[in-house]
N, C-alpha and C positions, 0 to 999 in steps of 0.2 A: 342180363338184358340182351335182348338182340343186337348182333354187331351192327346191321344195318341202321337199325332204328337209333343204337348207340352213336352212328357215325354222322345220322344225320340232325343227332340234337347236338352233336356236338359243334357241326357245321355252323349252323343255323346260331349257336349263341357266339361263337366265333367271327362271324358278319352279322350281329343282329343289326350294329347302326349304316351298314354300308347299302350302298346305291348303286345301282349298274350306272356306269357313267353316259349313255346316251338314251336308254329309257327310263330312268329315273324309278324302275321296279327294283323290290327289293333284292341285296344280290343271291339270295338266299332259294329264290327260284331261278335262276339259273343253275343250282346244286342241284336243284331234286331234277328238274330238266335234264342234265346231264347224266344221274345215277337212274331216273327212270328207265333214259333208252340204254344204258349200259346194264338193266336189270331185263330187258328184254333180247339180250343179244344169246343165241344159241348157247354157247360154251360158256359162259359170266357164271361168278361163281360169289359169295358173298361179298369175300375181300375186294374184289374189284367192284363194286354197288358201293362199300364202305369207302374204296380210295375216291371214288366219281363225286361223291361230297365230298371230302376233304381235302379236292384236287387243288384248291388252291389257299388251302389254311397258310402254309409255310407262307407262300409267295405275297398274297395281299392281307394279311392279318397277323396280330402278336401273339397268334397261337402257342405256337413250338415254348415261345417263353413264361407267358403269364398260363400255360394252362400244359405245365410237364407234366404234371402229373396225371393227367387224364388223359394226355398225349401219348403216354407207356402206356398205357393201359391197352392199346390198337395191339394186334398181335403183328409181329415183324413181316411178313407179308400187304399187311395193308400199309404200315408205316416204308414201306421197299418202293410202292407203291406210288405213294406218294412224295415219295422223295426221286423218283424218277421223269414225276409229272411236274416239279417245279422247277421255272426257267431259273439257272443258277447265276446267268450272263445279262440280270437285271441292271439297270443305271444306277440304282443306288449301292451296287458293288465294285461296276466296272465304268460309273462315270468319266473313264479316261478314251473309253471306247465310244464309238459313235454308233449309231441305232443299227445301220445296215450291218455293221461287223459283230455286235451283239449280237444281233438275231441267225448271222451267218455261223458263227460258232454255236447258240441254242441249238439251231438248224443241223449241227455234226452231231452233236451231242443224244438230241432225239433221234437221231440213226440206229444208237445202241441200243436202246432204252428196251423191255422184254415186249412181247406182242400183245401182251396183257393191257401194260399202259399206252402200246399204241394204237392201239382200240379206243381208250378211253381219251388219249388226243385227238383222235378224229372224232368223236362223240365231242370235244369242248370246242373243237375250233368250225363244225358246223353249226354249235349251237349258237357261236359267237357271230358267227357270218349271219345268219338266221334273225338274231338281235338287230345288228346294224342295218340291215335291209329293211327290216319294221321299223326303223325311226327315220331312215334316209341319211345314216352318217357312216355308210361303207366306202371307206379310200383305199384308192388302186397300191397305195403302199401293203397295206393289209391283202388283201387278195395277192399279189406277187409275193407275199413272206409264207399264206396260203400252199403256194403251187409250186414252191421253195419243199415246202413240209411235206408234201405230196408224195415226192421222190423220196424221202428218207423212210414213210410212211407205209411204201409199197409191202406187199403180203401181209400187212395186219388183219383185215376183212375186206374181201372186195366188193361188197355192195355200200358199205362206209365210204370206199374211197370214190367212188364212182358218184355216190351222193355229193360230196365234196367238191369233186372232179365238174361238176354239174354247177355247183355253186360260184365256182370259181371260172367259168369257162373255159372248161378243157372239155374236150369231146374224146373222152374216156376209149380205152379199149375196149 
């Protein structure tokens, strides 16, 4: 089967019961949203279309555990992938930590991360600004954690960042 096609049925039964939390669509189109324009970006290559759905299997769903087995089956590349795109400095690991210091360590973390997945960070977090703006629930907490990410972000694509840049009001180079 196609890795693609593979990545995104595997997404999709992975969040079949889940809900964007402020549009109430399923979250499942926010995956293909996101692997779409990561399937239209110059250099994109399958593995990264596969990681763009399962960017957030690990992070909001009991993927990794109830579904190992299908889980191996990704070839290490797109599992690299995706293990670079989820925030590891969540509340339910580091509840000792408080949100700004979570996301300020996230924020170090995604510095390292390869150019591959941050592309595909800037692909989920303008889709995410994009959401919140269509329902009227974007807070300036969000947007400053945004333009946080920006600077770690720099040289991944710069019409991405710029688009972001834009989202977030920065008035871009």
């Amino acid at each position: 089967m196609n890795l693609i096609i593979k990545a995104a049925q595997f997404a999709h039964k992975a969040h079949i019961a889940q809900l964007r939390k402020f549009s109430g669509d399923p979250y499942f189109v926010h995956l293909a949203r996101v692997a779409g324009r990561v399937a239209a970006l110059e250099n994109t290559t399958e593995e990264m279309v596969a990681a763009a759905y399962l960017h957030d299997a690990c992070e909001d769903t009991d993927a990794p555990q109830v579904h190992a087995t299908e889980w191996n089956e990704f070839p290490c590349k797109v599992q690299d992938l995706v293990v670079e795109l989820t925030n590891v400095y969540t509340k339910l690991n580091f509840s000792h930590l408080n949100r700004k210091t979570r996301k300020k360590l996230e924020t170090e973390r995604i510095g390292k991360i390869s150019q591959a997945a941050k592309c595909i960070k800037l692909i989920d977090r303008i889709d995410n600004i994009e959401d919140f703006k269509r329902t009227g629930n974007l807070e300036q907490y969000y947007i400053n954690e945004s333009r946080a990410l920006l600077e770690v972000l720099r040289g991944a694509n710069p019409d991405l960042e710029k688009e972001l840049q834009n989202l977030v009001g920065i008035n871009g180079n």
